[in-house]
N, C-alpha and C positions, 0 to 999 in steps of 0.2 A: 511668106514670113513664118507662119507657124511648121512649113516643114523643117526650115532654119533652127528654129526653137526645139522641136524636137531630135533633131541630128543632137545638137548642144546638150541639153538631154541626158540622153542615150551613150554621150561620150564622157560624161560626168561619171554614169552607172558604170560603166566600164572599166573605170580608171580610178573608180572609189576603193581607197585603200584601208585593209585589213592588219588591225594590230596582231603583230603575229611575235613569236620567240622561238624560231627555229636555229637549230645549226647546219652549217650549210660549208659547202669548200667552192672557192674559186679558184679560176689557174689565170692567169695572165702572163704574157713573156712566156710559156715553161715552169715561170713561179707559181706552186699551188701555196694556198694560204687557209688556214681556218678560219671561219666569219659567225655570225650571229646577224640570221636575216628579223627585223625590227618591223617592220610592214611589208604588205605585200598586195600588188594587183596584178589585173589584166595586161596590163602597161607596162611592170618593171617592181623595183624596191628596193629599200631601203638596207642598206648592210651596216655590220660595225665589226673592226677587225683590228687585232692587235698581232704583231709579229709571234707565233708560236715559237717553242723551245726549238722543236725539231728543226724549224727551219733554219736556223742562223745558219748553213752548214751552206743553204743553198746563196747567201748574201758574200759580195767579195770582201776575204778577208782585208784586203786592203783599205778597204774603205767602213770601218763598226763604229765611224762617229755617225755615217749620214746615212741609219738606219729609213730616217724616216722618209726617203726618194725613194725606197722600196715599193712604199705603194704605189698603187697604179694611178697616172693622170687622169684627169681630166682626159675625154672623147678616145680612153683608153676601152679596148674588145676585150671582154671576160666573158668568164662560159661558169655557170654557176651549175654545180652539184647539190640537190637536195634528197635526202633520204628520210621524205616524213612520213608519219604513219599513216596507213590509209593505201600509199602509193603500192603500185605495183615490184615497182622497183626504184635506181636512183633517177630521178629527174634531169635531166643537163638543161639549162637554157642563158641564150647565146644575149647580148647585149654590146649596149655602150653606157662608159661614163658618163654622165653629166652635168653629175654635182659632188663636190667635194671637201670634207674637212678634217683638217688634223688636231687634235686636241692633248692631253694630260691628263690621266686619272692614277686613283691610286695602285693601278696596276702598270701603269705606266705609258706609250704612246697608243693611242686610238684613233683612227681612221674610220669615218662615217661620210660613206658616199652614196648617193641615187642614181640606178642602175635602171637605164629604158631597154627593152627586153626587142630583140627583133622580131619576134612573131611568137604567137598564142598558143602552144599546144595545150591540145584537148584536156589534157591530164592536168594542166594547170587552172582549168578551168572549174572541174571536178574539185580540184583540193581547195579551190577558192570557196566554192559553193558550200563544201563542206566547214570550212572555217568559219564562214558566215555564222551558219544556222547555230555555231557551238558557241560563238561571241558573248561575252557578259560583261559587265562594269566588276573589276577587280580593284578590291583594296591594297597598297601598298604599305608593309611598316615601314618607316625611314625615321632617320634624325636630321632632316636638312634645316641648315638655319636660312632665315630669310627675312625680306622687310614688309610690311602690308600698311596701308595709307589711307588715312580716314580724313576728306576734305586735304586741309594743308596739312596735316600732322602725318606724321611716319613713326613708326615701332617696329621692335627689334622682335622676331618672333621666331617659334622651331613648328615643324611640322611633322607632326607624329606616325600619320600615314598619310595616304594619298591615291586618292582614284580619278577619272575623266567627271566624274559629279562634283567630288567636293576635297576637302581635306581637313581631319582633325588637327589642331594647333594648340599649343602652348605661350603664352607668352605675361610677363608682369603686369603689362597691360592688357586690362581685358576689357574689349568691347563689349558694348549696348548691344542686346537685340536686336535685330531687324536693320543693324548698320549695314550700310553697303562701303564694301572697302575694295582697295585694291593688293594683290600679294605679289609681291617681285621673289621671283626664284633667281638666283645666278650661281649657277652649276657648271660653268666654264671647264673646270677641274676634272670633269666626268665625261666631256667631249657632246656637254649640252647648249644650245644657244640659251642667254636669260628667257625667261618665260613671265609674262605679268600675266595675272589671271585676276577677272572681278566677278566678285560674289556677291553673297547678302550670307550676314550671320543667323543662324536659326537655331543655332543651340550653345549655352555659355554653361558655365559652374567655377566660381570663386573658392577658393583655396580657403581653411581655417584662416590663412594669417595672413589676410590681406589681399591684394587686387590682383595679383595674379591667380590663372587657371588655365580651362582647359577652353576651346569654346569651335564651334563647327561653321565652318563656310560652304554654302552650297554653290558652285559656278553658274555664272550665265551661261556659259559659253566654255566649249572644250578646243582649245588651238593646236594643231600641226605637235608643235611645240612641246606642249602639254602630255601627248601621247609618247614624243620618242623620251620624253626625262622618265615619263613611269617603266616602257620598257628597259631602259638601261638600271633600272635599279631595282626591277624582278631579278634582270640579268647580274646583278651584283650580289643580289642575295641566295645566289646558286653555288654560289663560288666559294 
């Protein structure tokens, strides 16, 4: 039983994914495409891809309603190019689809799929270890509006920035100290799943003219979730 337990383990460390913001080209079919790699492990990762300019040329003119069948399915074979620093050169590695979604942002269609990688080269293993040791908790600015729930009540709030710790917030209503609430994100529009996140409040400040302010949420817990909404909106404020 305990060898059991440590296999389990050992296959968690392995396959423990790194927030990462790399750019990266995939080819599938002959179609190459530009992407933004979001996480990354031993095991595969996470892409986000929007039809580049250059490409339309390669999509049939017959068909520029149903861009969005361009992308590659579901247990589709891609071979990922990555040219990151550090590397000796470009990296290729080989995978399958497994997971997949298409969304809507302000730039228009987005595709965010999970890529399981057919085998480990060395060098990926290096850039991994290296990303590790560089990893920090990053602040994000944003203006995302959202809801947060205290008991049965619910309030209308914005969230000023945003990191895997916590998030500073705005709203008319301003929370007690020490409340423990919950924050609904839904960022559909960005090509995010909703995100709920609970907290506990640990810093407030009321406004001259009344009950609105500024007030800090520290997270329990950082989810999946949580991680790909902050990289897509590093990635948004590159742009």
């Amino acid at each position: 039983m305990e060898r059991v337990q440590n296999r389990v383990l050992q296959d968690r460390r392995r396959l423990s994914r790194i927030s990462v913001q790399m750019e990266c080209r995939f080819k599938s079919e002959e179609k190459e495409y530009g992407a933004l790699m979001l996480d990354l492990s031993q095991g595969g990762a996470l892409l986000s891809s929007t039809l580049l300019p250059g490409q339309q040329d390669s999509i049939d003119e017959e068909r520029p309603s149903k861009k969005s069948e361009e992308f590659p399915d579901q247990e589709s074979r891609i071979s990922i190019t990555l040219d990151a620093v550090g590397l000796k050169g470009p990296m290729t590695l080989s995978g399958t689809i497994k997971r997949s979604a298409i969304g809507m942002s302000e730039y228009g269609k987005v595709a965010q799929f999970g890529v399981e990688f057919e085998h480990t080269p060395l060098e990926l293993l290096r850039l991994i270890s290296r990303l590790s040791a560089r990893r920090k908790d990053v602040r994000v600015p944003t203006q995302i509006d959202c809801r947060y729930r205290i008991d049965d009540e619910e309030y209308e709030a914005r969230i000023l920035n945003l990191s895997q710790k916590g998030a500073l917030m705005y709203s008319a209503i301003l929370p007690a100290l020490d409340s423990r609430i919950t924050i609904i994100i839904e960022a559909v529009n960005m090509g995010v799943p909703p995100v709920a996140l609970q907290g506990i409040v640990t810093r407030n400040a009321v406004s001259d003219d009344g009950e609105e302010g500024q007030f800090v949420v520290e997270f329990e817990k950082s989810p999946p979730e949580l991680d790909t909404l902050i990289r897509v909106l590093q990635a948004a404020g590159k742009r």
